[in-house]
C-alpha positions in Angstrom: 10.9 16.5 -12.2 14.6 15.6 -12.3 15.7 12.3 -10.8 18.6 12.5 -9.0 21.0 9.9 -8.4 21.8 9.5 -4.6 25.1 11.0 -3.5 28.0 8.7 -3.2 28.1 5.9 -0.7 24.5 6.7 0.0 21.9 3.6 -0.6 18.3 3.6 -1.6 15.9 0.9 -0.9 12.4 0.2 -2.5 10.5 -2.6 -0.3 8.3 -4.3 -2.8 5.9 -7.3 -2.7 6.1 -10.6 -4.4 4.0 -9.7 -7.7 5.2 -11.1 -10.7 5.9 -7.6 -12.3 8.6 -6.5 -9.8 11.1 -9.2 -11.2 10.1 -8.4 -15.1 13.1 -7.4 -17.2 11.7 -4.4 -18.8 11.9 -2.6 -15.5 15.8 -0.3 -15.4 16.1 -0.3 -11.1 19.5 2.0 -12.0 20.5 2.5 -8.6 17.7 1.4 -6.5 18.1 -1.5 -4.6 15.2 -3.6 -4.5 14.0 -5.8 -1.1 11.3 -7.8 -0.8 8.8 -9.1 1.9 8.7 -12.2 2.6 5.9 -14.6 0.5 2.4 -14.1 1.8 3.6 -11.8 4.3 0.4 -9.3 4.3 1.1 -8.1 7.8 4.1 -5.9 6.5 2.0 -4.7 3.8 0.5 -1.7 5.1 -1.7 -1.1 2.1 -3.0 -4.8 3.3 -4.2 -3.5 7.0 -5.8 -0.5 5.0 -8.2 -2.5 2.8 -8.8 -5.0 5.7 -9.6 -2.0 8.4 -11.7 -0.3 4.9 -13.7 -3.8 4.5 -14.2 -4.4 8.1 -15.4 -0.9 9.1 -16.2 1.4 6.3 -18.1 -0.9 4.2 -18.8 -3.9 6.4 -22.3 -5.1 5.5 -22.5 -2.8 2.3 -23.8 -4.7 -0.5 -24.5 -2.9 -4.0 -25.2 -4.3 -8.1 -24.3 -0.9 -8.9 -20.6 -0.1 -9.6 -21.0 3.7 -9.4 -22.8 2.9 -6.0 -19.8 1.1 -5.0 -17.1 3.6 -6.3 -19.0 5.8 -4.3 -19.2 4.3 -0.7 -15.8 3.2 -1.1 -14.4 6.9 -2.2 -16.9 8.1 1.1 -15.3 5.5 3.1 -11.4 6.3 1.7 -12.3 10.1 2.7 -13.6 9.4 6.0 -10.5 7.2 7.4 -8.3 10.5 5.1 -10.4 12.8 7.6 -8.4 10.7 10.7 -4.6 10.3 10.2 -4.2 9.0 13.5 -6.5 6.2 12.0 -4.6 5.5 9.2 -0.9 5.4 11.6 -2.5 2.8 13.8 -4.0 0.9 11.3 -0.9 0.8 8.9 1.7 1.1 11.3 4.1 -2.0 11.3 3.2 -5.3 14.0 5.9 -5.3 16.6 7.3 -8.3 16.2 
């Protein structure tokens, strides 16, 4: 796939957390403009509200030595909130501030 470079006088933003590897040097942004959520800030995050709705519900109580056991509640879990978008939107969707 061909990456194309925005048209003139348009912007693009990438809204990234605080991990270390965002700010390496090795990484070449080119034109992307890089913004970043405040420190320990997980309430923007929605991956955050995902994996805190996924522990709470999905697989609250669930306790395994096994980590194909695991791998596999938690991909059955995944695929059950997948199986309700209008889940995932509320649970992910930004706090009004």
């Amino acid at each position: 796939m061909a990456h194309e470079v925005p048209a003139q006088g348009k912007r693009v933003y990438l809204v990234l957390d605080n991990a270390s590897w965002h700010e390496t040097k090795r990484l070449n942004w080119h034109h992307i403009e890089k913004v970043f959520l405040p420190p320990y800030s997980p309430d923007f995050n929605p991956i955050e509200r995902f994996w805190q709705y996924l522990k709470g519900h999905g697989m609250a109580g669930y306790f395994t030595k096994d980590g194909g056991t695991l791998s596999d509640k938690l991909c059955a879990s995944i695929q059950e909130m997948l199986a309700h978008p209008e889940l995932i939107r509320s649970v992910c969707a930004l706090p009004t501030l």
